[in-house]
N, C-alpha and C positions, 0 to 999 in steps of 0.2 A: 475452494474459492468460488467457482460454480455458484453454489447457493445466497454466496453475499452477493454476487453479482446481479441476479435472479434478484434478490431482494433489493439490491439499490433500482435497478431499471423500474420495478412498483414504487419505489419512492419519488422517484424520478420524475415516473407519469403524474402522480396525483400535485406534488409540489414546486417541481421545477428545480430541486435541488437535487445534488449528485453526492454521496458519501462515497464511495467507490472511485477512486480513480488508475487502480494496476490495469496496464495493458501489458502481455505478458510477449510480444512480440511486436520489430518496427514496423509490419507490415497490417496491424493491428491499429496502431497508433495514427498511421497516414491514412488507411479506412474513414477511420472517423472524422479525419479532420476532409476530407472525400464526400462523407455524408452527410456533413454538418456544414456545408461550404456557404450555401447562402446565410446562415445566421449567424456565420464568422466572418462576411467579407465587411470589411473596413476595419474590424480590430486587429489589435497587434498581439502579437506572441511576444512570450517573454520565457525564459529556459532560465535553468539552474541545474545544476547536479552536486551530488554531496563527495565530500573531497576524501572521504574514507567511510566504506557505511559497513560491508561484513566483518570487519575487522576490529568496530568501534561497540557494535550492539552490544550492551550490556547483557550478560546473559541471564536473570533475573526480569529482565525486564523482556527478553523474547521468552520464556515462561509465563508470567503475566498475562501480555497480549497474544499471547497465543490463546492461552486459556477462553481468554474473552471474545477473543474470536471464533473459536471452533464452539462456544456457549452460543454463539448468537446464529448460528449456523444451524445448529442442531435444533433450535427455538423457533427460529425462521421454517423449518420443514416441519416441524408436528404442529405450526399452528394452520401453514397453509394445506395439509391434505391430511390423511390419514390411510392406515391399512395399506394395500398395496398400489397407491399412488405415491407415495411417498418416496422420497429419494435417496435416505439415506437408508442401506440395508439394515432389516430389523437384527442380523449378530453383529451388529457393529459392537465394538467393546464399551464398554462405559465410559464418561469422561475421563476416568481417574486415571483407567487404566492407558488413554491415548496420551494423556499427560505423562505419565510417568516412564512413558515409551521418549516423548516430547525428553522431557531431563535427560535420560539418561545419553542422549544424540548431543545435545546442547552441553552438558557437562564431562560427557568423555571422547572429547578428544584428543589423541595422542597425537606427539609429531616425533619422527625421529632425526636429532642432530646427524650433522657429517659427521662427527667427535664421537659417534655413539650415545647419545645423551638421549633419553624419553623426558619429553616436557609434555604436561598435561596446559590445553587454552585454555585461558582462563577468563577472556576477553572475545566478544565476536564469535564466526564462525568461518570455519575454512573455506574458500570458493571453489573448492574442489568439489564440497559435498552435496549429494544428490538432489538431500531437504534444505539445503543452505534457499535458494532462493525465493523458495513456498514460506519456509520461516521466516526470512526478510520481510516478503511481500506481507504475510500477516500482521507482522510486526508492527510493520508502518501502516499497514490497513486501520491498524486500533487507533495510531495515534491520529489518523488524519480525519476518520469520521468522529470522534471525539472532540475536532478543533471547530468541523462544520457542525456538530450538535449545541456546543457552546454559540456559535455563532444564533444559529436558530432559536437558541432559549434566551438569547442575551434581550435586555431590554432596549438596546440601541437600533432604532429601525436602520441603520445603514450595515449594521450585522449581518442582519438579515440579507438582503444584498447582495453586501459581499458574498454571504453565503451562493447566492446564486448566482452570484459571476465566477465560479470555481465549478459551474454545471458542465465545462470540456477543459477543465484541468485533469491531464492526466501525468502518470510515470511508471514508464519501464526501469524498473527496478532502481537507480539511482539517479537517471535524470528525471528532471520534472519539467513541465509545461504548462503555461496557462496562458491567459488571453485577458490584456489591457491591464493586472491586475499584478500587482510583487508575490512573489511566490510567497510560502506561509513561512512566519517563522521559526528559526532553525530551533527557538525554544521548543516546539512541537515536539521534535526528534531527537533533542538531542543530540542531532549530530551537528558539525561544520558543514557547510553549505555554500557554496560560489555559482555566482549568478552570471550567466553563459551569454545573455544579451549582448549584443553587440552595437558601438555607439553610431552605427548609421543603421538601426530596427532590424539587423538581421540577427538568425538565432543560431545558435547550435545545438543540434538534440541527436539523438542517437549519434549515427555514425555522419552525416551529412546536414548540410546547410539549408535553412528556407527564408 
């Protein structure tokens, strides 16, 4: 995730747009909002978090974006360096073969009942596991720069905009946050999604209130 990170911050600079928004820790999240204080004071936050997200991922579809994200990764480092600048190690396995490591995490999970029963998930992924929330996080990485690209090609100048009023929209893994602006919608994701605002402008996000 490193390298799309790397890649949005160049987007970033040249556009004023943000495809990127995982912060993968709260003390992460309040940083920036620390660093970014004067060009955030007078807007408002707005929070949301999804009402069921490892449990709900289609697992087809964390295949997919997964896919599409460790492609854009891997594209993103051999256009910008080469030889040994480059970041990703040259025995890195092939796509195929990181994919089909990818399946086979995503489609075999086993759970064992109290009653002795093996039931294979066939839906989501377990919160227990290791790659559970790097797959998440990709997951929704695909869908949410994919909603700001549309944004950016759309012919509506206010698209556009929007697009770049989502420049400190961020989310640790199933809340989300942005500034003056309704989160995106839950069509994005796919998933259900309840909106955390509160009706005298205060938020809730992580674990505490601002």
């Amino acid at each position: 995730m490193s390298l799309l990170r790397e890649k949005d911050l160049e987007y970033y600079s040249r556009h004023g747009i943000r495809r990127y928004w995982i912060v993968v820790s709260p003390d992460e999240a309040f940083f920036e909002i620390k660093r970014n204080i004067e060009l955030l004071r007078g807007r408002k936050p707005r929070t949301a978090d999804f009402t069921t997200m490892y449990t709900c991922l289609i697992h087809d579809r964390i295949i997919k974006n997964t896919r599409i994200a460790v492609s854009e990764a891997l594209e993103y480092d051999q256009k910008r360096c080469s030889g040994d600048s480059r970041r990703i190690p040259t025995n890195l396995p092939e796509l195929q073969v990181i994919m089909d490591h990818v399946q086979h995490i995503v489609k075999n999970t086993y759970l064992l009942t109290k009653n002795g029963t093996i039931r294979r998930q066939k839906i989501g992924l377990p919160m227990g596991t290791n790659s559970a929330p790097e797959l998440a996080n990709l997951t929704l990485y695909v869908d949410e720069s994919q909603y700001i690209d549309g944004l950016v090609q759309s012919p509506n100048a206010q698209d556009l905009e929007l697009a770049k009023d989502h420049a400190f929209t961020q989310r640790l893994i199933d809340d989300l946050k942005t500034w003056d602006i309704e989160p995106p919608p839950k069509e994005i994701y796919g998933l259900e999604g309840t909106e955390t605002t509160r009706s005298d402008g205060s938020v809730i996000f992580l674990v505490g209130n601002s």
